[in-house]
C-alpha positions as CSV (number, residue, x, y, z in Angstrom):
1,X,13.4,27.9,-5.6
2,X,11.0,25.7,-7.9
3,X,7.5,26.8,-8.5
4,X,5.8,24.8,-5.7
5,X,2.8,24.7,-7.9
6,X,4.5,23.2,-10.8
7,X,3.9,19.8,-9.3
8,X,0.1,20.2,-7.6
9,X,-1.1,17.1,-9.4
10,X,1.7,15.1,-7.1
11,X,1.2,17.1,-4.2
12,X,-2.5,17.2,-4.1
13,X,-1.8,13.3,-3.4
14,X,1.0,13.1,-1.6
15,X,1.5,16.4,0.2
16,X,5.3,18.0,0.7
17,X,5.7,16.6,-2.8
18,X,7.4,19.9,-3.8
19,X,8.9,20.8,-0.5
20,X,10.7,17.2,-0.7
21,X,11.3,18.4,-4.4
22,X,13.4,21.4,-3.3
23,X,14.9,19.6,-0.4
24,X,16.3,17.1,-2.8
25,X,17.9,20.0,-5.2
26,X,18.9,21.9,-2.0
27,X,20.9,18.5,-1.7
28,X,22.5,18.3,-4.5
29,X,20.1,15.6,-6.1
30,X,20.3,13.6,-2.7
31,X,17.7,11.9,-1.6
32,X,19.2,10.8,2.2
33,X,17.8,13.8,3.8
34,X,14.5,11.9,4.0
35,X,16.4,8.9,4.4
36,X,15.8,7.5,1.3
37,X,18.2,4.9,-1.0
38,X,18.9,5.4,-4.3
39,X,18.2,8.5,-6.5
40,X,16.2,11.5,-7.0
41,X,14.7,9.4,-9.8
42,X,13.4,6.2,-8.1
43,X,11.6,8.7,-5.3
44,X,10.1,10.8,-8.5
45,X,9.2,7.4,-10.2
46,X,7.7,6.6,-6.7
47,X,5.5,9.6,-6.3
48,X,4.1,8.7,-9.9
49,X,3.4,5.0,-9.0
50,X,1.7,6.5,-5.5
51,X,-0.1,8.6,-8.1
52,X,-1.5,6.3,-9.8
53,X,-2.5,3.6,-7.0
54,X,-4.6,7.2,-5.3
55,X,-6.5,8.3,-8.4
56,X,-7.5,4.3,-9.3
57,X,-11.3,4.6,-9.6
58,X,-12.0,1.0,-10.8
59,X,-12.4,-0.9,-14.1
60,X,-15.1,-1.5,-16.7
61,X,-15.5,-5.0,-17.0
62,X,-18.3,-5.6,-20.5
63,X,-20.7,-8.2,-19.9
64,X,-19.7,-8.7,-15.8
65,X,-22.3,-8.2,-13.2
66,X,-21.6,-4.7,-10.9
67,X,-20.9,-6.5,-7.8
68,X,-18.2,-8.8,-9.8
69,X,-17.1,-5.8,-11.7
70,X,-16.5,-3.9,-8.2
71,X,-14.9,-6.9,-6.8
72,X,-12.0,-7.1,-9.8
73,X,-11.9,-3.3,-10.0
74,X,-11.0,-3.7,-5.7
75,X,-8.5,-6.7,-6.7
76,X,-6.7,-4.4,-8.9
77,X,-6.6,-1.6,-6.5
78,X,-4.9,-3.8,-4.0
79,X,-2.4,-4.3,-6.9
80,X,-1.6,-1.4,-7.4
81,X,-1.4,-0.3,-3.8
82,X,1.1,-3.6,-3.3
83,X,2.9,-2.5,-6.1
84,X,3.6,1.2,-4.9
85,X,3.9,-0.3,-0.8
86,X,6.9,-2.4,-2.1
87,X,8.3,0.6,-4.2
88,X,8.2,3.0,-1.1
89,X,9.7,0.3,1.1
90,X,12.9,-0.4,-1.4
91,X,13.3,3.7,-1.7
92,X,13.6,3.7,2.5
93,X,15.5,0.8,2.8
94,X,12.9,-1.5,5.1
95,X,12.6,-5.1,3.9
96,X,10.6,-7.8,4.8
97,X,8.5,-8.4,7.7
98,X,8.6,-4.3,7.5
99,X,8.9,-3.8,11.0
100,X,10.6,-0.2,11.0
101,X,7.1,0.9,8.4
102,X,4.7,-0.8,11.6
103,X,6.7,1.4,14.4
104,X,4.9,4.3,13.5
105,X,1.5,3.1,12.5
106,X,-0.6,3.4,15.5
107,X,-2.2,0.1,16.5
108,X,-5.8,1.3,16.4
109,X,-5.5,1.3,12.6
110,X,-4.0,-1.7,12.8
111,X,-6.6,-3.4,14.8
112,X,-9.7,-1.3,12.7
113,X,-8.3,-3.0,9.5
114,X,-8.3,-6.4,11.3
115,X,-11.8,-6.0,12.3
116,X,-13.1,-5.5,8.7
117,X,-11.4,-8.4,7.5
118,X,-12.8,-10.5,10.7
119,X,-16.3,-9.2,9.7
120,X,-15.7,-9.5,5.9
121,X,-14.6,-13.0,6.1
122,X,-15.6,-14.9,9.5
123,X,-15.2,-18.2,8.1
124,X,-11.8,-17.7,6.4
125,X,-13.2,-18.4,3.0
126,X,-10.8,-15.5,1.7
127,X,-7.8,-16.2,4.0
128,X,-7.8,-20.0,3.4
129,X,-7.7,-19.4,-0.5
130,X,-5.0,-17.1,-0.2
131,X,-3.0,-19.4,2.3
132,X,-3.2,-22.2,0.0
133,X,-1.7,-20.7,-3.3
134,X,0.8,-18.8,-1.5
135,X,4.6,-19.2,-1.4
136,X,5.6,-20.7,1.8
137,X,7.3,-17.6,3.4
138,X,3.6,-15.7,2.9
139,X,1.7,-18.8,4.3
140,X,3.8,-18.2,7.7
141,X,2.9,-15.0,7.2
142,X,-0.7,-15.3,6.8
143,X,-0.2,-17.8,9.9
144,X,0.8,-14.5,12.1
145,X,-1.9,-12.7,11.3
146,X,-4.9,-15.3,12.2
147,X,-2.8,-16.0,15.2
148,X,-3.2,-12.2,16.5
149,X,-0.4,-10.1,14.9
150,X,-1.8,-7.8,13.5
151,X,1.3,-6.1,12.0
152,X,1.1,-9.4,9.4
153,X,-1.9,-7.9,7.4
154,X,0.2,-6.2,5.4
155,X,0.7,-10.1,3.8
156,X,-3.1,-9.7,3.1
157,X,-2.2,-7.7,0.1
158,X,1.3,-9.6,-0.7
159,X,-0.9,-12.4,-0.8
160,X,-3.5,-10.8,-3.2
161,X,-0.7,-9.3,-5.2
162,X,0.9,-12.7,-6.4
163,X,-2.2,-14.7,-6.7
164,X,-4.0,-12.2,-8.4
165,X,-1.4,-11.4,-10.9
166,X,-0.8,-15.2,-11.9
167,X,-4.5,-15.8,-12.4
168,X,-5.9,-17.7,-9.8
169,X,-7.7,-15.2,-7.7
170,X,-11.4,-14.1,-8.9
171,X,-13.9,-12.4,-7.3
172,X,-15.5,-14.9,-5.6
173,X,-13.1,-16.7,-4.0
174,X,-13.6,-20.1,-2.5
175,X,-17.2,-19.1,-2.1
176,X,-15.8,-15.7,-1.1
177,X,-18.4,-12.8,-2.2
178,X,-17.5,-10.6,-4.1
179,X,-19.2,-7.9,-1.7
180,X,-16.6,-8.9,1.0
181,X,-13.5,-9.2,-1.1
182,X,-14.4,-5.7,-2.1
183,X,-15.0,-4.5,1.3
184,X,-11.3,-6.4,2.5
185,X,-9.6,-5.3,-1.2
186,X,-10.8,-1.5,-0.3
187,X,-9.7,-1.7,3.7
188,X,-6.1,-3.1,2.8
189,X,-5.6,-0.5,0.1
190,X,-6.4,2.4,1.8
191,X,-4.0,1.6,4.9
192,X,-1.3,0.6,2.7
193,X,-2.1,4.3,0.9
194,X,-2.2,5.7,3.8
195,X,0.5,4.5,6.0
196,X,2.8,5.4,3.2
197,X,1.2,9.5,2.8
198,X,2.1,9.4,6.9
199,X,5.8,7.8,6.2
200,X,6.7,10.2,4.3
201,X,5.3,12.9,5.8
202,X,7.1,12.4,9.3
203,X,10.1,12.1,7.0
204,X,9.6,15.3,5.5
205,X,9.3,17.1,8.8
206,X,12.9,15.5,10.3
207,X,14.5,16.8,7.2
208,X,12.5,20.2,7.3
209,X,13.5,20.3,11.3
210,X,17.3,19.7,10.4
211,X,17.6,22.2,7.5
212,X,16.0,25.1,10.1
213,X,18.4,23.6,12.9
């Protein structure tokens, strides 16, 4: 059996890391006893990416004001957090609207994140800028979401994502501040971070559970 140690850097985020490590070998390189697609690769590249998006601790931005300079570092955290959300979701095999990721995310956390993005931007300053340089199948998206599903705040940070990336998304959005685009950047992040950790850990526990049956 591996050294569970060897990988405490991985597992320090993502707990069961190494026990999902041995499972896999045990396996014979499989990854479908957590009910993963693809290869013992893509989850390993995975874990890395999760890595990453966990230990982001901002950016240094020369000649930027702090509040601006926490606002981009936010931006890029929600990026990253995307980035790794859409990863995960490939390796299990759940697509777009994600409904099978939402079944297990208690609607408390669902409705706390709502409520800092209700406080953070009450007159839709953010979510009207994001709306109107999104692609078409986001806008509707972005429509569910002010309409009261909450499940659609994962399109929040789709939203961000694209608009972000291709350059017309600052700080300050649409007279945005930056203060509450760091405050909704942060909220998204951490329940995208989050609600992947918990995924994966309820999978690690069916597989654990049918090994031991």
């Amino acid at each position: 059996m591996a050294n569970l140690s060897e990988h405490q850097y991985l597992d320090e985020v993502l707990p069961g890391f190494s026990e999902a490590r041995v499972l896999i070998k045990a396996s014979g390189d499989s990854v479908k006893s957590l009910g993963f697609l693809g290869d013992k690769f893509e989850f390993y590249r995975f874990a890395n990416r999760y890595r990453m998006a966990v230990r982001f601790t901002g950016i240094q931005l020369e000649g930027f004001g702090e509040n601006t300079e926490r606002g981009y570092s936010a931006l890029t955290r929600t990026f990253f957090a995307w980035s790794v959300f859409e990863r995960y979701t490939d390796l299990a095999g759940i697509h777009c609207p994600y409904a099978p990721f939402f079944a297990y995310v208690p609607k408390i956390e669902l409705s706390k994140l709502a409520q800092v993005i209700d406080r953070a931007d009450p007159d839709y300053k953010l979510f009207d800028h994001l709306r109107s340089q999104s692609l078409p199948q986001n806008q509707d998206q972005l429509d569910r979401f002010r309409s009261g599903d909450r499940r659609a705040v994962v399109f929040y940070a789709s939203a961000i994502r694209h608009i972000y990336v291709h350059g017309h998304l600052t700080a300050h959005p649409n007279g945005c501040t930056s203060e509450n685009v760091e405050a909704i950047c942060h909220a998204i992040s951490d329940f995208l971070l989050s609600g992947i950790r918990d995924d994966f850990s309820r999978r690690l526990k069916l597989a654990v559970a049918s090994v031991h049956k």
